[in-house]
N, C-alpha and C positions, 0 to 999 in steps of 0.2 A: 263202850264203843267197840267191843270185842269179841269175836266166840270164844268158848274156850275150846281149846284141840280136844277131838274123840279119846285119848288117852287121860285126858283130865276128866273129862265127863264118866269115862266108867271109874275112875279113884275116887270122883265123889259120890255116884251112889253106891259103891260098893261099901264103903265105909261105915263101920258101924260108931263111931264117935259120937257121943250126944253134940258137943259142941262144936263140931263138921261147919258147919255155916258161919259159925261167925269168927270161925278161922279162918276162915276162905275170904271172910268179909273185908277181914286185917291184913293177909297178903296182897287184895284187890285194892287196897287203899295204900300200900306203900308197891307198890307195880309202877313199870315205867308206862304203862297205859294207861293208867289212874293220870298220870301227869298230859300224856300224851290230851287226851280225853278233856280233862279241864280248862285246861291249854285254847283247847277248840271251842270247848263252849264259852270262856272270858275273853277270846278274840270274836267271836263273833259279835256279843254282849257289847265290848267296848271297839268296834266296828275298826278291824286291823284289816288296810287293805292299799292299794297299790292307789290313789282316788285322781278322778280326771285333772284336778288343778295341782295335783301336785306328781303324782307320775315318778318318782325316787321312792323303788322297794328296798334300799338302806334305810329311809325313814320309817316304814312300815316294820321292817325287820329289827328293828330295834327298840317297838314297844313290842313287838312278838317274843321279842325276849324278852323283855322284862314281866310279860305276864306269865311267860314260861317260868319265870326263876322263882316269881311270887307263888306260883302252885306247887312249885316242886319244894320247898322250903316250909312249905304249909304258914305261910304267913298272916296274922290277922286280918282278917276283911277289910275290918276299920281300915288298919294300915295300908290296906291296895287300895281302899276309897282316897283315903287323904290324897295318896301320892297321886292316884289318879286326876284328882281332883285340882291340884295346888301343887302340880309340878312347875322348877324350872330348868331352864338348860335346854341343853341340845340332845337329849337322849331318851332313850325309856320313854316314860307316859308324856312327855312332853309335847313326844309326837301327837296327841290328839287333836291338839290345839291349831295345826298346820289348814293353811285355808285349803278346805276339800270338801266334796259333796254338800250335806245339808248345812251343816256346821261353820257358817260363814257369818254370821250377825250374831251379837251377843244374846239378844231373842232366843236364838236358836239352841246355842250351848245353857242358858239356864233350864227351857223346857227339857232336853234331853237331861242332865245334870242330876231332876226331880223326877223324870221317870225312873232312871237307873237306879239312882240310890234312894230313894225315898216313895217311891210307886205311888206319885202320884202323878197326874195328867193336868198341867197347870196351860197347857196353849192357848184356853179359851181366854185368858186372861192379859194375854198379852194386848190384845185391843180392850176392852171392855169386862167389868166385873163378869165372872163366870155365872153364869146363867141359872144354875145349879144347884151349888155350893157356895160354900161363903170365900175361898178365894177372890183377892177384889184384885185388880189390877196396879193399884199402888205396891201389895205383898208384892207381886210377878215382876215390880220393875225394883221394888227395893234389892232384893236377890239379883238382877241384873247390875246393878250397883257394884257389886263384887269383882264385877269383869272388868270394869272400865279402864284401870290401868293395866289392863291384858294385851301384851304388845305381842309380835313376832317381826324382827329383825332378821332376815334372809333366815329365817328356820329358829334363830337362840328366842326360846320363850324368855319372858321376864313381868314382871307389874314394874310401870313405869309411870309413877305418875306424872313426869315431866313431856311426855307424849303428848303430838297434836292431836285434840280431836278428832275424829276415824268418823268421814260418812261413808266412803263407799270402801269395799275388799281392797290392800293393794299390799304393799309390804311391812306396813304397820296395819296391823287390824285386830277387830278384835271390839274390842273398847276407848283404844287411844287416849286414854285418859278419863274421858267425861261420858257419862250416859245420859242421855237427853228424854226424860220421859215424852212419850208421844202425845199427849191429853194435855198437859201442864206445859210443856216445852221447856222445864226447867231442868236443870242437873238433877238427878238422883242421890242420894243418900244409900250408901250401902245399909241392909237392912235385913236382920234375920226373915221369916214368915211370923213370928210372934210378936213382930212389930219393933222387937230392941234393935236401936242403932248402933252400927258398930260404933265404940269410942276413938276420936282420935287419935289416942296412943298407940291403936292395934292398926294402923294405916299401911303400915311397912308392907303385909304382906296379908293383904283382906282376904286374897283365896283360901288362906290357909285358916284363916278363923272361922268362914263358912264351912271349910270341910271337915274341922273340927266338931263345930257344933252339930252338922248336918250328919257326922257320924257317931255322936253322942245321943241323941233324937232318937225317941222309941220307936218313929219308924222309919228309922235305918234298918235297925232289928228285925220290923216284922216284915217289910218289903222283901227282905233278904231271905229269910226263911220262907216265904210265901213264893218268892223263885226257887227257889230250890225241892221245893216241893212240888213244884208245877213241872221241874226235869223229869222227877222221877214219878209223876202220876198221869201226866197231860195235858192236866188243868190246876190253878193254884186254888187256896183256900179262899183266895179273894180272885177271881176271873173274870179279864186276862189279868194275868200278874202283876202288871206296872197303873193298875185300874182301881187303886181303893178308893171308893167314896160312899156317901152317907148313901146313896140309890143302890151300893150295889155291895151290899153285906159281907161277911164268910162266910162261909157253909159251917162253918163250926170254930167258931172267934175262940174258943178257950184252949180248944188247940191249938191256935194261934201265937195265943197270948204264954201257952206252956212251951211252945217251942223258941219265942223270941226272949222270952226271959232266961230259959237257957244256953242260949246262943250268946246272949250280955254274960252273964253269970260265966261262961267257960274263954270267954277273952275273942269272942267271935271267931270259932276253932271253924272251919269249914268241914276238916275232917270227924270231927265227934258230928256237927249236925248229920252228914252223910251218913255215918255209922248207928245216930238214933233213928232214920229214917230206914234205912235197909233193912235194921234189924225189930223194925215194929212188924207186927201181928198183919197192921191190915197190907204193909209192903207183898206181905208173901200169901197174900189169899191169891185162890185160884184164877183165872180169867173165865173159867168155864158158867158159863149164866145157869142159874136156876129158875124154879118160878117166880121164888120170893124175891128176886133181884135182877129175872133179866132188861128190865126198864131202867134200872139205877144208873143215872150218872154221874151224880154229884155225894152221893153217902159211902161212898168207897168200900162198896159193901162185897164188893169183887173187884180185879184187876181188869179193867178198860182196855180193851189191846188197840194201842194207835198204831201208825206207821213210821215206821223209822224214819230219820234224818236222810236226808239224800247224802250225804256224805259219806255216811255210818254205813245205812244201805250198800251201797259202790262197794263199799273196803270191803263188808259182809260180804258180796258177791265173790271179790276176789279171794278171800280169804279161802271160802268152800270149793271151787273152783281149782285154788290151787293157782289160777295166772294174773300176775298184779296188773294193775294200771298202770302206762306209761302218761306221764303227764304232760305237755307239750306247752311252753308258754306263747303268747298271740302276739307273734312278729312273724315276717313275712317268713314261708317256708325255708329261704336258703341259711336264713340266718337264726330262725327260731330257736329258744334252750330249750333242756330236757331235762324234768328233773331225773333220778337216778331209780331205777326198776324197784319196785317195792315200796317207792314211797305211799303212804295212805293219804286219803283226800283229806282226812281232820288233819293230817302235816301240814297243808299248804299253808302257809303265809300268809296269802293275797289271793282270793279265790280269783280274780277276776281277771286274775293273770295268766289265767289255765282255761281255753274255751276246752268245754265239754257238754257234751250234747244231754248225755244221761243226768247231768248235775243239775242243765238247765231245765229239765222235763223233770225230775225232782221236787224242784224247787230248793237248791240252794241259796242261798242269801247272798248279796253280793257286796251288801254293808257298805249300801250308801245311806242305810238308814238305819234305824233300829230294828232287829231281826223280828217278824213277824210269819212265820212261817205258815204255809197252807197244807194242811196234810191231805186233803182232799184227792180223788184218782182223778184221773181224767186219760183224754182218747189216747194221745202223746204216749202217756205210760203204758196203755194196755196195747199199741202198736210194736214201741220199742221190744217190750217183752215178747212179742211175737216173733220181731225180724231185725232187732237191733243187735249188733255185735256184743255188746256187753251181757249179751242172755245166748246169745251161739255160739258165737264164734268161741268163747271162754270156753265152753262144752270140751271142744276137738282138739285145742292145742298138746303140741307133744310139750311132754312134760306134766299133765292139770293134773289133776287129782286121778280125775278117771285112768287116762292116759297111765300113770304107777301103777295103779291096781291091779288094770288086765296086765299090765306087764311082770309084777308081782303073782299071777298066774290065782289072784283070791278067787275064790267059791263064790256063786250069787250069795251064799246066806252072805259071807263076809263085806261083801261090796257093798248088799244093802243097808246093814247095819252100819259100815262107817260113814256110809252117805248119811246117814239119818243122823248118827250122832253129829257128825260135819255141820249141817246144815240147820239142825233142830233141837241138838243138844239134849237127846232121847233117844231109847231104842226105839225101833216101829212094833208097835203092836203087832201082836200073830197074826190077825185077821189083813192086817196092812201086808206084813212080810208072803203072806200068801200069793196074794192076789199077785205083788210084784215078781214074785218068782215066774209065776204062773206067764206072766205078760211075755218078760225075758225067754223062756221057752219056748215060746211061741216064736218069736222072733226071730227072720233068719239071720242078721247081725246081733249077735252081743253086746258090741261096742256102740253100735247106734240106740239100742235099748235101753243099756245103762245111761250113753248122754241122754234120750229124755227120761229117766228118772229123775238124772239130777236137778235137767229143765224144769221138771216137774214140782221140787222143793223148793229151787229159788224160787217160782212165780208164785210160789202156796202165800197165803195171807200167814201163815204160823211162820213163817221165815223172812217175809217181808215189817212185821208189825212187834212191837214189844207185848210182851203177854204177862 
């Protein structure tokens, strides 16, 4: 979620170290950006955000932390499922459970539940056996079973099974005790998906036996790895990633099968999976298409350049630029907050607490759902880019990048190279460094010449797109 500074880029390839890369791999993984970075991506994932029925960024802010402490601590997967899963109390992951957005009927928390952790898509089930697959609707509500004694008390989560009955959202919700199958109109039976019923003995705290099981499950494993591998390629082994079914294959299940077995095998490390993925062969093939592969999209036979995250994006802007985003939260102008100059947009919290225009023509997520992101262009972006503040105005401020340079009195060679490394994290080729001198020359402003070169990098697709 990061460039790295022009000074970093020339130590790395000047470097003649055989093992240069996966040294770099090992300081990038114990980095405060590595934390920053995951942070973003596990808050989105498990949808942290400020939500209409509950409106208290205290409650948001405090599973923010605690997904923060979980990454930075490199804590087992398992172990941030479980909690995730079978919190109680008033703090941390407990917040997910607060009535907001989709997440209001126990329906709703089991389908989200088996997408997240288990990538499978079990909605159709919820009325009528899935259509499909062998999913039947009795599984879909036995797993519903789990919730029923899922109370919320003005915010203190807990399983209570002495709770009324919950039919409609109020301050007990949830499950309230009893789950009503919809077909049968009888109570439910908590119930794994393999059909074993929970025994009465394990009653006390059923969430916690589902998250157990549900993260002992081989595919807690490959779900996991099959996202994680969709961050860092674009698409998962199984696509989209939260979509395994018998209609819709891997592209290559024994890689699959080798990366979830070591993922169980290594205590569900997050950081070894990220490190076996970085440091394979096909992570670091080129994006440049050949014959034999410019059609390829699914054998990874080159590196697919998508477009970055709107978030990621933003930051990268200001990053190169040199002028941060001020972030302004949505209360009326006299009273409005501000977060504090240099904050990044992966920082925020509660996205939806910050109106931004570039975010929204982006497509940031606003996590009232599960994150499905469009990477797609459209008019919005290719206008912004044209006359939007965040592509000009950035240009001219005193202080930006540009703005140091001329003032540092550098040479065009010099300007253009740290642009490029800046922005590209490469030198420019001669034939590039030509042509742009040549333009600059021409020009009767220097300083207007330079801001559109720089215009000119950020709008490029090699600076906009992961390569």
């Amino acid at each position: 979620g990061t460039l790295p500074p022009p000074e970093r880029v020339r130590e790395f390839l000047s470097s003649r170290d055989a093992r240069k890369r996966d040294k770099l791999i090992d300081v990038l993984l114990n980095s405060p950006e590595y934390v920053d970075y995951w942070t973003f991506r596990f808050a989105d994932l498990y949808r942290v955000g400020v939500y209409p029925n509950n409106g208290n960024p205290k409650e948001s802010q405090s599973y923010w932390e605690w997904i923060r402490s979980s990454v930075s601590e490199n804590k087992p997967y398992n172990e941030i499922a479980q909690e995730r899963l079978a919190p109680q109390g008033y703090e941390g992951a407990s917040r997910h459970y607060l009535p907001y957005g989709s997440v209001a009927q126990v329906s709703d928390v089991v389908a989200e539940e088996i997408r997240v952790f288990m990538g499978r898509r079990l909605d159709c089930a919820q009325c009528h056996n899935h259509p499909f697959e062998s999913w039947s609707q009795d599984q879909f509500w036995g797993v519903a079973g789990f919730f029923g004694p899922l109370t919320s008390l003005n915010g203190l989560i807990i399983d209570d099974h002495q709770a009324n009955a919950m039919t409609t959202v109020g301050n007990v919700r949830v499950g309230g005790g009893k789950v009503i199958h919809p077909r049968t109109k009888k109570e439910v039976e908590p119930a794994f998906l393999d059909g074993r019923v929970l025994p009465k003995s394990s009653m006390a705290d059923p969430r916690l036996e589902l998250a157990k099981w549900m993260t002992s499950h081989p595919y807690f494993a490959e779900a996991t790895v099959n996202r994680m591998w969709g961050y860092f390629f674009g698409r998962g082994i199984v696509d989209p990633v939260d979509d395994f079914r018998s209609t819709n294959p891997p592209t290559h299940p024994d890689l699959l099968e080798a990366l979830s077995q070591d993922f169980r095998q290594h205590g569900y490390d997050l950081k070894r999976l990220i490190r076996l993925i970085a440091q394979s062969k096909t992570y670091q093939l080129s994006s440049a298409p050949r014959e034999t592969n410019k059609d390829d999209r699914i054998n990874y036979s080159r590196a697919v350049p998508r477009p970055l995250d709107a978030e990621v994006l933003l930051d990268a802007i200001c990053q190169v630029t040199g002028v941060p985003e001020v972030f302004h939260t949505a209360i009326n102008l006299k009273d409005r907050g501000e977060e504090p100059p240099g904050t990044r947009a992966i920082n925020l919290k509660e996205p939806d607490r910050y109106p931004s225009r570039f975010l929204e023509i982006y497509g940031r997520s606003l996590r009232l759902s599960l994150p499905d992101r469009n990477g797609q262009a459209n008019l919005g972006q290719a206008l912004h880019m044209l006359a939007g503040s965040t592509y000009t105005k950035k240009l001219s401020e005193e202080g930006s990048r540009v703005d140091r340079l001329l003032k540092s009195g550098a040479s065009n060679r010099e300007v253009i190279e740290e642009l490029c490394l800046a922005a590209l994290s490469r030198f420019p080729t001669r034939e590039e460094h030509a042509k742009v001198a040549e333009v600059i020359r021409q020009r009767s402003s220097r300083r207007e010449a330079i801001e559109d070169l720089l215009w000119g990098l950020i709008s490029s697709r090699e600076f906009a797109e992961n390569h």
